[in-house]
N, C-alpha and C positions, 0 to 999 in steps of 0.2 A: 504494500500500500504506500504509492508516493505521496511526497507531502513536494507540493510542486508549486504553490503561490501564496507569496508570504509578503508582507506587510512590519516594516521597519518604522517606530514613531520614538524619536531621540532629537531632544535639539540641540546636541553636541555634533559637529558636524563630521569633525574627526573622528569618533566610535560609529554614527551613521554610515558613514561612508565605506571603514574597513570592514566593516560587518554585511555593508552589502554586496560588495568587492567577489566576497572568499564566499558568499552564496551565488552571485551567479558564476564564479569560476565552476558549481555548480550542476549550472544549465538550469539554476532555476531564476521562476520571475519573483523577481521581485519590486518592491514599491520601497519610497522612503518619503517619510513626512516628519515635518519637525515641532508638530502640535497637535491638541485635543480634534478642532476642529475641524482641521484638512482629513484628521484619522476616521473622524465620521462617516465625511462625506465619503472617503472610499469603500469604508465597508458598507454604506448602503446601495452605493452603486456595482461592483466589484465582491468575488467568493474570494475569500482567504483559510488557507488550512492553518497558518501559523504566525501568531504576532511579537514580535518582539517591542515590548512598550517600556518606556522608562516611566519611572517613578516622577520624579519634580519636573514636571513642565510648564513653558508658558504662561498657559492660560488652566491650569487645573492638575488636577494629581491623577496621573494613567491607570489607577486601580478605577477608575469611574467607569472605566469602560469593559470591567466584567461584569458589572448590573447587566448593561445593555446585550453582551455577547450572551448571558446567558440564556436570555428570550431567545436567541435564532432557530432554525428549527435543525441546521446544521453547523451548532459554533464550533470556530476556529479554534486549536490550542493557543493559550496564551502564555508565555514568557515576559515574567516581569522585571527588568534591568533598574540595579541602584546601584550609584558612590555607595550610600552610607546606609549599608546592611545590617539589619540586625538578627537575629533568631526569632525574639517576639516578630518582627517586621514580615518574614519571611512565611512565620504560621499563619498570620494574618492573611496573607495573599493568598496564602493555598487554601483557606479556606474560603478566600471569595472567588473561590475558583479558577485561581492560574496553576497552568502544567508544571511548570519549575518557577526556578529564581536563581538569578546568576549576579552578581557580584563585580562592578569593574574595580578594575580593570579584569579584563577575561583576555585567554589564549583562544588562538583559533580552536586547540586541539578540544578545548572544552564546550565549542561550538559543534564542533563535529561528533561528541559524544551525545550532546543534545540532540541534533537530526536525528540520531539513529536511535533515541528511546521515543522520536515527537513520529517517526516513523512507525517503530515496533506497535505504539501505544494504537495508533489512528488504524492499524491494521486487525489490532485485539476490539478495538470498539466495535468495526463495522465488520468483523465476522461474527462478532457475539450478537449484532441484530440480525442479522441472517441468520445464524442459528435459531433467535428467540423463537421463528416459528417452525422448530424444528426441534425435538428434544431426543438427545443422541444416548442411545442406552448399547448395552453390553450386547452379542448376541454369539451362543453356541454352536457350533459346527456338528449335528447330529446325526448318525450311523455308524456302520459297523463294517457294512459291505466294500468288497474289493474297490470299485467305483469311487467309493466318497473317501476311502482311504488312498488312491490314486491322486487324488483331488486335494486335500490336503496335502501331499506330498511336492505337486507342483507350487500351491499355496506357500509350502515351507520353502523351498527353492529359490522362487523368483520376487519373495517377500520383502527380504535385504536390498535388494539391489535396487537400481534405479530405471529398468527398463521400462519401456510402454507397456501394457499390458493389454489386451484384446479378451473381454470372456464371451463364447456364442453358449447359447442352448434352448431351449423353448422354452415360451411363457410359464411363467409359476416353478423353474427351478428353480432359483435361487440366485440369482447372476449377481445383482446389488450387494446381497450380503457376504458372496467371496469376493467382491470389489471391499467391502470394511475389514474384511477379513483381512486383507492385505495389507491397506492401511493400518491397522492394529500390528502386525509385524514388521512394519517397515521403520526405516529409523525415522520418517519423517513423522512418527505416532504422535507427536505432540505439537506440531504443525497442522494450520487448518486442514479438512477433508471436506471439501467444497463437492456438492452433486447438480447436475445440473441435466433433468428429464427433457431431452431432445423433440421425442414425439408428442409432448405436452404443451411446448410452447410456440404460440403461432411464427409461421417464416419470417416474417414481419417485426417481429419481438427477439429473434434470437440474438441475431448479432451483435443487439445492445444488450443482452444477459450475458454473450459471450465475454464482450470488452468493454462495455459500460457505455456512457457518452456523454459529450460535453454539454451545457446549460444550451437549450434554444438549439438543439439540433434536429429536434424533430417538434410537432406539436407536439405539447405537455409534458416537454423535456425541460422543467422549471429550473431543473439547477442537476448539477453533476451528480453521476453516478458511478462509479467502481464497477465493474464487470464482475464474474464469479472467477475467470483467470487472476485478476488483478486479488481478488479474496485469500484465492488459495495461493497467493507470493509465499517461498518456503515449504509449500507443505503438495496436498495430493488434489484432483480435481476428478471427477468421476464424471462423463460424459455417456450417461444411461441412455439405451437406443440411439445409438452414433449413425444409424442407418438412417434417421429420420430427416437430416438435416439438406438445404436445399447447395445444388452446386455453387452458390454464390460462396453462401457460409461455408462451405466447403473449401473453397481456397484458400479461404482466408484463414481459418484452422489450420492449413496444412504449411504455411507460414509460420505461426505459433510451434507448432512440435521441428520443426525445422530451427526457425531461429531463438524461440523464446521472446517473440518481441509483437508488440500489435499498437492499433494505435483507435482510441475510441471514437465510437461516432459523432460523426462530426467536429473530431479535433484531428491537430496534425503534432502532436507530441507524441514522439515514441516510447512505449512504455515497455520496459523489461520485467520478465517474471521468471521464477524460478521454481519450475513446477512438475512435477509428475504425472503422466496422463493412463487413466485408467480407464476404457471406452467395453460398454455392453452390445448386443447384439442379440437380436432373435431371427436374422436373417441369414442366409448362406450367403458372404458379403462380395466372392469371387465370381459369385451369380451375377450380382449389381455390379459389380466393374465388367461384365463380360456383357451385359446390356445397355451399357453406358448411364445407368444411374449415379453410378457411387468413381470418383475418382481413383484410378488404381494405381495411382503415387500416395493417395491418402492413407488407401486401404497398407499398401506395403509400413507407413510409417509408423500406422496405429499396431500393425499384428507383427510386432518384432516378438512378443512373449505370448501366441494362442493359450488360451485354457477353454477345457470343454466342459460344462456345469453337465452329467447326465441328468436325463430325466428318468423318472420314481420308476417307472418299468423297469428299469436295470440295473436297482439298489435293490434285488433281492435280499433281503430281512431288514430291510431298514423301517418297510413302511408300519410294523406294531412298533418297533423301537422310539418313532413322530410321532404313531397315534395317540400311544402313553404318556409321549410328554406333552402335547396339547393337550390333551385329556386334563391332566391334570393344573393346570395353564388357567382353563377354560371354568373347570369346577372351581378354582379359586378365585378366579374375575367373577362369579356368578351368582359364588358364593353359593357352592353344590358339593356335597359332600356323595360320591361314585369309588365304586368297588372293583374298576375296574369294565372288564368286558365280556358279557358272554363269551360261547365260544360260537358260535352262531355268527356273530358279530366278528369276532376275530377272521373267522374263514372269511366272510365279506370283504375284509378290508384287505386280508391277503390277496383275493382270486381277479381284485377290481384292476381295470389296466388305468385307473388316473390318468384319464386325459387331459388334464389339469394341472399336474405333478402335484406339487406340494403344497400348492395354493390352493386347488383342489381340497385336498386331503384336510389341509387345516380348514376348511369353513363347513368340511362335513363334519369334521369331529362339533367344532361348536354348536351348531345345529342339533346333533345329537346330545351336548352334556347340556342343551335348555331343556331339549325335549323330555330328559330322563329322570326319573325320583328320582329323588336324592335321599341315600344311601342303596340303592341296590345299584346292579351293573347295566354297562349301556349294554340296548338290543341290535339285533339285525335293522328291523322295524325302524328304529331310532335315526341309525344310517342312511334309511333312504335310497340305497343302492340298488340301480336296476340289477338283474342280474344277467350275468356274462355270459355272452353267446357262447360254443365251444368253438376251439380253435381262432378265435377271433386274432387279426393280427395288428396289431399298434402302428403305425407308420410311424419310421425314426423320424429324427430332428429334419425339418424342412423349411424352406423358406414361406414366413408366413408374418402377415401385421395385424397383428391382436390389437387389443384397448391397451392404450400407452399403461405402463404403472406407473403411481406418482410415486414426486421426489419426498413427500411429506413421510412424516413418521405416525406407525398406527402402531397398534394394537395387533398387527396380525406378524408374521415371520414364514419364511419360506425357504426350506430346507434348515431351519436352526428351532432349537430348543429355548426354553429359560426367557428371559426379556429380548429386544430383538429390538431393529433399527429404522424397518420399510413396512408398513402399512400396504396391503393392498382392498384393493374397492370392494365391498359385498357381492359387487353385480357380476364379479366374474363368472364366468359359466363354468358349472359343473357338469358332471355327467347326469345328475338327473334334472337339471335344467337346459340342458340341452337338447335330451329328448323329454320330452315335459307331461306325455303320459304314455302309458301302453296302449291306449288308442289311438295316438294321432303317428306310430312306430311304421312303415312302411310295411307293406310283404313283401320279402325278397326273396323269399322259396326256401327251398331245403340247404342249398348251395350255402356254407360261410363266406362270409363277402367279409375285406377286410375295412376297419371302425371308421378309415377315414369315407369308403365307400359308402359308409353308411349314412354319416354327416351329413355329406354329398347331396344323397337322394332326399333324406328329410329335410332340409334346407328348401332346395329345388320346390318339393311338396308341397312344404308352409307356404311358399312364394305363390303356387298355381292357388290354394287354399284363398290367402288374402288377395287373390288378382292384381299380382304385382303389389302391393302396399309394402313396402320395404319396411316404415315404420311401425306397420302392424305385425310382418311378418317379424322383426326382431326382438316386439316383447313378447311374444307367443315361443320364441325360440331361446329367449332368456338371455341375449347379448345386446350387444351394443350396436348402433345403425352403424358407428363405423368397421366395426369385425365386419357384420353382415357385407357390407360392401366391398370388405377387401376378400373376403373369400367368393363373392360372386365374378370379380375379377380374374381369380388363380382358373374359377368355374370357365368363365366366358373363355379367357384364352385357352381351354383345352376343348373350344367348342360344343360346349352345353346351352340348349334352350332354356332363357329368362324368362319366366313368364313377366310382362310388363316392358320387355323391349320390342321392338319391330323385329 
């Protein structure tokens, strides 16, 4: 976080002047005034991040104008300069709200120690407001199976170091949380871990979340903003659904992991970060660069460290290992006192292929510890689970654009146990919200068709059902108008009839 426009009010002209000297040797702007009411009028007119004010002026005494700074809605740090210091003098100021207090005569070098705490500080402020809607908790890494033990393994490896990292897998694995997960082993652990949901925020919007922008760069750009690069200076930045983004932002990212450097909207100061870049995926992203969506200098810069999040199909024993600790997660948010689980239930949650993964799994287990008295065990019944065709076969990881997940923190966790860091939305679809009763199920004959075939056709169905009404057809199917959308897409290009198109 730079501190780039500063504001000098001293009416000695020789400390004005050196002080302003040895800050633009800098490259920063700076201003120099030599009384109360020149220093006014600039700060009403003019944003400053940092003031240097002397004590005995002119026309008034330079603490008057921490009254005023503190009204702003973004004040400046202030630095209060005296001859004649005293300790009482000094607590007095800090209590009317200046950053330091320095003492002339002063050394450059004691100048130069100050930048770098009026820097550290203004970087700790405005990450902890971007935090505030965000509350960052612990979260467990849970299983047993070769898969997630694989997975940790790469986790432990590429943790230390400082490479890009790239994680793909399908929705509701877990991908965010082995992005914290890394962060928590990295050494930059105590450096911000800035996220920033791609598919969530409009084309329009991004490139000023990316890099921030200057005051009057766009309408309702009232005064400067910090980007979430500029946040994460020092530390990690997590760029969730990196597929999402349009090729403009795209270049201009591929800048950023290249030099470390960008410059906000609507300003021409170059601004340096030192960052780590940690980019998610629910798409096969050499798809998109072979279709000309996704840049394939980007895609090379972001996938220097791939990691593959599997999904719950192939963590054979994992999924009663999740059930149990949501389970019991859920009874204590609920305040449900449960014995566990049938064995009814247990085979259920074994036999089920979670098309969902783990985001799945967790909103059935909740669903079942409201459903269930409390003290006996959960049922079959309680689960809710259609049951499972024979031989049905799971389609692997494929390229596919679900409902964005948000960057907010909830209550829910995917693939981890214990408290957790990612929230995801209610409305996701489950397996029995996605077929939503045994009546409305297709007939496909004796033949096993495999589940995404299945999808397919009840999709397709609902669509001829609602005659084309897309928004009908998606709450009757329990998704989102835009899933519905993007899989009629994957539909049309493999030449399927829409009902509702010509």
């Amino acid at each position: 976080m730079t501190v780039e426009r500063i504001l000098i009010l001293d009416d000695e002209l020789v400390i004005r002047k050196a002080l302003e000297e040895q800050l633009r040797r800098k490259r920063l702007s700076v201003c120099s005034v030599s009384n109360l009411s020149e220093a006014e009028k600039h700060i009403q007119k003019d944003e400053f991040d940092l003031l240097f004010v002397d004590v005995h002026l002119p026309d008034g005494n330079g603490t008057e104008l921490l009254d005023r700074i503190a009204t702003m809605q973004d004040p400046p740090l202030v630095v209060i300069i005296t001859g004649n210091g005293t300790v009482e003098s000094a607590v007095e100021c800090m209590r009317a709200g200046a950053f330091d207090y320095i003492i002339k005569p002063f050394s450059s070098s004691q100048i130069d120690v100050l930048m770098k705490k009026a820097k550290d500080y203004r970087q700790l402020v405005k990450v902890n407001q971007f935090f505030a809607k965000e509350s960052v908790e612990g979260a467990e890494l849970i299983g047993k199976s070769v898969p997630i033990e694989n997975l940790r393994s790469m986790v432990g490896k590429v943790a230390p170091t400082e490479a890009t990292v790239l994680i793909n897998g399908e929705n509701g694995t877990g991908k965010e949380l082995v992005a914290s997960e890394l962060y928590r082993r990295s050494s930059r652990r105590k450096a911000p871990f800035i996220k920033v949901n791609c598919a969530a925020i409009s084309e329009s919007l991004i490139e000023s979340e990316f890099f921030g922008h200057e005051k009057g760069a766009f309408t309702g750009a009232i005064q400067r903003r910090e980007g979430r690069f500029e946040l994460a200076d020092g530390g990690t930045i997590l760029l969730d659904e990196i597929s999402e983004i349009s090729p403009k932002v795209q270049a201009k990212l591929l800048r950023v992991l290249q030099e470390r450097e960008f410059e906000r909207v609507g300003g021409n100061k170059t601004i340096k970060v030192d960052v780590r870049v940690v980019a998610t995926t629910n798409r096969d992203l050499m798809k998109s660069v072979e279709r000309g969506d996704f840049r394939q200098d980007l895609y090379y810069r972001l996938n220097v460290f791939p990691i593959h999040v599997p999904p719950l199909r192939e963590r054979q024993g994992d999924v009663l290992l999740l059930a149990k600790t949501f389970a019991q997660k859920f009874a204590r948010k609920h305040g449900i006192t449960l014995r566990g689980f049938e064995e009814a239930a247990s085979r259920s949650l074994s036999s089920h292929p979670w098309p969902g993964n783990v985001r799945e799994l967790q909103n059935t287990i909740e669903r079942a510890v409201i459903l269930s008295e409390s003290g006996l065990k959960i049922s079959a019944d309680s689960l809710g689970l259609m049951p499972v065709m024979a031989n049905v076969n799971v389609p692997a990881f494929r390229e596919t654009v679900a409902t964005p997940e948000p960057v907010g923190v909830g209550a829910g966790s995917t693939g981890y146990g214990g408290s957790n860091q990612v929230g995801f939305p209610p409305s996701t679809p489950t397996s029995s919200s996605t077929f939503s009763s045994e009546s409305s199920v297709p007939d496909f004959g004796d033949e096993p068709l495999p589940l995404e075939q299945i999808e397919k056709q009840h999709i397709l169905s609902t669509l001829e059902t609602t005659k084309g009404n897309r928004t009908h057809a998606a709450k009757i199917l329990g998704i989102s108008i835009r899933t519905l959308r993007n899989k009629l897409a994957i539909y049309r290009e493999d030449g399927e009839f829409i009902a509702g198109e010509e």
